[in-house]
Each structure stands twice: as C-alpha cells, then as structure tokens.
KEKE-3310 file (N, C-alpha, C; in steps of 0.2 Angstrom, whole numbers, plus 5000, padded with zeros to 4 digits):
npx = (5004:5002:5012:5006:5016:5012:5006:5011:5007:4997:4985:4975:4959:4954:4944:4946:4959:4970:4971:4975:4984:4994:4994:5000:5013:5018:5015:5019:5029:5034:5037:5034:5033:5044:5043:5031:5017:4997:4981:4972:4977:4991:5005:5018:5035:5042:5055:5051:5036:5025:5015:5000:4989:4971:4957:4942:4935:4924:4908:4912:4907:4897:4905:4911:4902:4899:4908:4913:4903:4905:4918:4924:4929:4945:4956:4950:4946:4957:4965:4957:4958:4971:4972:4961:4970:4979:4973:4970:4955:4938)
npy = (4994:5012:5023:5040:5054:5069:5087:5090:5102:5117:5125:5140:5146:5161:5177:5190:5192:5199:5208:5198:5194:5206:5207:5193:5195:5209:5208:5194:5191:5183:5179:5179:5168:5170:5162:5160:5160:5162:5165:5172:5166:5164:5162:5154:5159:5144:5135:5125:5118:5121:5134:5142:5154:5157:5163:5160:5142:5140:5143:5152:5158:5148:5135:5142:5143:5129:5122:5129:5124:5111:5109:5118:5137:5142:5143:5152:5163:5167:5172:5180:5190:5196:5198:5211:5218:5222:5229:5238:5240:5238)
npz = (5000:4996:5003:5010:5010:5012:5007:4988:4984:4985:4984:4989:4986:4983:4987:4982:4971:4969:4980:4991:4984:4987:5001:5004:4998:5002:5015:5022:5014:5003:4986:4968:4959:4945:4934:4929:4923:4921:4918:4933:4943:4956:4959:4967:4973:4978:4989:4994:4996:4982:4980:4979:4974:4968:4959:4962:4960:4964:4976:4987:4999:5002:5004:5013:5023:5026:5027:5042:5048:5049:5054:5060:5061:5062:5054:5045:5050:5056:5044:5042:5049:5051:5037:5038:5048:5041:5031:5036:5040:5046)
capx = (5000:5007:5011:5005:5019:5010:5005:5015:5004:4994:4982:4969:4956:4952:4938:4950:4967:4974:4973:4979:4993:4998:4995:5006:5020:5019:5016:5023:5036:5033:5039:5030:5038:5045:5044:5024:5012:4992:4976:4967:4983:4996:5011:5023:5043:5046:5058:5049:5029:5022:5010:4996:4983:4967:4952:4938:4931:4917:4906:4916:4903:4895:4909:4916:4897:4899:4914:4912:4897:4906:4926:4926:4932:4951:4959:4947:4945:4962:4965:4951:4959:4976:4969:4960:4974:4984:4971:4965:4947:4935)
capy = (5000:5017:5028:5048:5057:5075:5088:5093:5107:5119:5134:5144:5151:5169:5179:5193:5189:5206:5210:5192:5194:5209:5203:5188:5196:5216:5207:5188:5191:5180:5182:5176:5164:5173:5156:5154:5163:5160:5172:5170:5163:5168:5156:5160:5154:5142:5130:5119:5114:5124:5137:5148:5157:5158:5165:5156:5139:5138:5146:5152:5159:5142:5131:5142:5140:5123:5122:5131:5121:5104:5108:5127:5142:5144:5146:5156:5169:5170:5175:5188:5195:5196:5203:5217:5221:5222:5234:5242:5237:5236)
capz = (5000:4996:5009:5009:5013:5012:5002:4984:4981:4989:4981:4990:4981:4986:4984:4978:4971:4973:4988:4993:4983:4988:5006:5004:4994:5006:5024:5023:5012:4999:4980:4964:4954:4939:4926:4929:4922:4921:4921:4937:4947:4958:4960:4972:4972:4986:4989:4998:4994:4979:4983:4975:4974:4962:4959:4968:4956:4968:4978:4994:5005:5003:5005:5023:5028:5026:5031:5047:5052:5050:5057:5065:5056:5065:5049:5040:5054:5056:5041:5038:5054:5048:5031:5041:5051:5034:5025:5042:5036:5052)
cpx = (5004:5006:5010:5011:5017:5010:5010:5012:4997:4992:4977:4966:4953:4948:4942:4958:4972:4975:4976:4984:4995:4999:4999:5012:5023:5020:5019:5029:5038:5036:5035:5035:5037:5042:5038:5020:5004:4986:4971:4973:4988:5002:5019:5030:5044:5051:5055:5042:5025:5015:5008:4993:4978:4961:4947:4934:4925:4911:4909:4913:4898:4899:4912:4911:4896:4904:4915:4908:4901:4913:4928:4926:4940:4955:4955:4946:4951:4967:4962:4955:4966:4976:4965:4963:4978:4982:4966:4955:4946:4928)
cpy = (5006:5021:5036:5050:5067:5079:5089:5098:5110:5126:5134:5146:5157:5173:5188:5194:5194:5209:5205:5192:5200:5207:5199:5190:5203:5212:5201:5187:5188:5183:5178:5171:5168:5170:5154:5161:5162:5166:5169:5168:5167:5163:5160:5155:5153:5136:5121:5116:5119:5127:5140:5150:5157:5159:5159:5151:5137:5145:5150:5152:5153:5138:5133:5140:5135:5121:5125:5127:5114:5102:5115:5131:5147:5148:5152:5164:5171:5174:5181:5195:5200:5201:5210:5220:5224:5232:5240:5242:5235:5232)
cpz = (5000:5002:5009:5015:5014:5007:4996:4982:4984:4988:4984:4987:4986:4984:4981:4977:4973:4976:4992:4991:4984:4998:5008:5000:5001:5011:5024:5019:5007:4990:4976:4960:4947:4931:4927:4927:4919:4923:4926:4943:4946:4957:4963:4973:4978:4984:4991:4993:4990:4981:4980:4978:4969:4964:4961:4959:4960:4972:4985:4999:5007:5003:5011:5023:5030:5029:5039:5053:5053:5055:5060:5059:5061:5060:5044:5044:5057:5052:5038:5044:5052:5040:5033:5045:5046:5029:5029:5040:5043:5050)
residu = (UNK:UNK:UNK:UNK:UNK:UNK:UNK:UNK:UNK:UNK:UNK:UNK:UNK:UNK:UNK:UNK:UNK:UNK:UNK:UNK:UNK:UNK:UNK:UNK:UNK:UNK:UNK:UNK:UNK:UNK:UNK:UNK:UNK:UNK:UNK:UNK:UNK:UNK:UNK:UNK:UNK:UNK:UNK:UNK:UNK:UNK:UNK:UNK:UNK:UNK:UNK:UNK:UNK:UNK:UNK:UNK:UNK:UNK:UNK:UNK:UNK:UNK:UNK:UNK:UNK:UNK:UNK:UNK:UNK:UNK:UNK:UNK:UNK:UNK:UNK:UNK:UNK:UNK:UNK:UNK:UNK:UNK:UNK:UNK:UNK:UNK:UNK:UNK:UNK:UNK)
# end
C-alpha cells in the first residue's frame, strides 16, 4: 500500500486575488515565481511545497458555511483578521 507522505501542492482560492497577493508578497514576504504565468493565478517561488493562489472555482461563501458548520472556522478567521489588520478594514 502506498504511503502519503504529504502535500506537493497547495492553492487557496480567494475571493479577491489582489489584495491576497499583495497581502502575501507586502506582509509575509513572499515572492512570485517569475517562470509561471496564468490568468486568474498567483504562484509564488518556494523552495519547499508549491503554493498559489486563484480565483475562487466555487462558491466560497458556501463552501466556509459549510465548512464552518462541519470543522470550526480557526483558519478562515484567522485570516480575515490578519487581512484586516493588513488593509485596516474594520
């Protein structure tokens, strides 16, 4: 049986790219990968576990509710906090 060693790829979809990716480049430090380019997508130059970002293939405000309801929302409201700490937004 094969064993899962963990992820190799790892994109968030965001309900807007622009400001997450200024987000993740201004406050976390982050750089883009120079040799990627795609409309709708971020891709950001790591060494380690390939990361993006991309416009939302779903519904999002339906998938946090649901998602909130089944597993918390620690990660989703740590981020919105983070993001409005970012863009002083109250």
């Amino acid at each position: 049986m094969a064993k899962l060693l963990g992820p190799d790829f790892i994109n968030l979809q965001v309900r807007d790219l622009s400001t997450s990716r200024a987000f993740y480049t201004e406050v976390l430090g982050l750089t883009e990968d120079p040799h990627f380019s795609a409309p709708g997508v971020v891709l950001f130059d790591s060494t380690t576990i390939p990361f993006a970002l991309s416009e939302p293939r779903v519904n999002l405000d339906e998938a946090s509710s649901r998602l909130t309801k089944e597993h918390g929302n620690d990660i989703i409201l740590t981020i919105e906090v983070l993001l409005r700490e970012f863009w002083d937004v109250k």
